[in-house]
Phi, psi and omega in degrees: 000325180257014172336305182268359189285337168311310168330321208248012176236149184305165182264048223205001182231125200232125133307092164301051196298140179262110181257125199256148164328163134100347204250117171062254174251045169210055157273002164246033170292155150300103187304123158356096183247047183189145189298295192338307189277017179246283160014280194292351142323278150345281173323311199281306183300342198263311200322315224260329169261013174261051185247020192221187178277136157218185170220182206221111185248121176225135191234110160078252175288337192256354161290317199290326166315253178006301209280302167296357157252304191316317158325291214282319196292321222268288179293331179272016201075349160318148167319100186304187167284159153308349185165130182262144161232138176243137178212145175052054167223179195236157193275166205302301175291013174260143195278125184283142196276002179256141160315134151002152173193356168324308206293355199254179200292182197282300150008289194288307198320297164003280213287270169354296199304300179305338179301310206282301194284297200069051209264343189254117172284166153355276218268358158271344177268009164268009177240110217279285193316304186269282193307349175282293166358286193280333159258027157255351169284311163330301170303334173265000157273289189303341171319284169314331179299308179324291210270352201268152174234135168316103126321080144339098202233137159300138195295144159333103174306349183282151181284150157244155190221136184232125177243175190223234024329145220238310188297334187312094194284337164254032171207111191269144205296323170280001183268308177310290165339296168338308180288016166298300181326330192276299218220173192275336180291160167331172212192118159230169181205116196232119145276118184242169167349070182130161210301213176292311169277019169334328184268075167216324206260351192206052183284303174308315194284331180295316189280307144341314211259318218273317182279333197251321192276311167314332170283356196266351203256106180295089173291000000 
């Protein structure tokens, strides 16, 4: 997802992709099955390159991750990010407004995952093999999302910055609003063009905004 994103950035923004269990080339790992042991994952790889300003980017299951390592970073005393970006997620404390959907066979999961999302193209839901694969690490990202319950915290001192998709039919502009609430710091909320997966579809314009608030931002 973040191949191209070093392009659209200056050189003084250094791109980090974070590659999680179950995904791409650890597609045959097991995915993570408690935030906590994916957290303390995080920590041991990330600690060691947070010795400089960084900020933190997440799309979706990987915004609500980000918001729960900046937390995690926060409680051990560590240096926070200079800035969280949350895109396509509803803010942590907000109660969802669709039923559950971890629990259902993999079949009913799908059909569901694609109303809200649109998350599997074509040509993955034409590989039999590889689409079970990506959907059972998907179902253990929505899982953890379900099942993990909020904890109320003092809010983040760092700006949050929130994108959206305008189109996006299941994470509405007051769930996206909502993350004002996360930090004592500035708040922005920028929406753009397209579904759920806008950063893929408004990737340049996105990576821009991103680039232009970080460079502005005294760490």
């Amino acid at each position: 997802m973040f191949a191209g994103w070093q392009q659209g950035m200056p050189a003084t923004i250094q791109i980090c992709g974070v590659q999680l269990p179950g995904r791409e080339s650890r597609i045959d790992e097991a995915p993570p099955q408690s935030l906590a042991a994916l957290l303390d994952a995080l920590d041991q790889a990330l600690t060691p390159l947070l010795n400089m300003p960084f900020g933190l980017f997440g799309h979706s299951f990987g915004a609500w991750l980000a918001f729960h390592f900046a937390m995690r970073i926060r409680g051990r005393g560590g240096p926070g990010p200079c800035h969280l970006f949350a895109a396509g997620c509803r803010a942590p404390q907000c109660t969802p407004r669709h039923p559950p959907i971890a629990h259902l066979p993999d079949a009913e999961f799908l059909t569901e995952v694609q109303r809200r999302y649109g998350a599997f193209p074509r040509e993955i839901l034409a590989e039999a093999e590889l689409l079970q694969t990506l959907l059972s690490t998907c179902k253990a990202d929505v899982r953890l999302m379900e099942t993990t319950p909020y904890e109320a915290k003092v809010p983040l001192n760092c700006p949050i910055s929130v994108f959206g998709g305008v189109s996006d039919e299941f994470i509405n502009a007051g769930e996206l609003e909502a993350w004002r609430s996360q930090t004592i710091g500035p708040f922005r909320l920028q929406m753009f063009p397209g579904g759920h997966f806008f950063v893929r579809s408004a990737r340049a314009a996105l990576t821009s905004s991103i680039a232009c608030q970080l460079q502005h931002l005294a760490c």
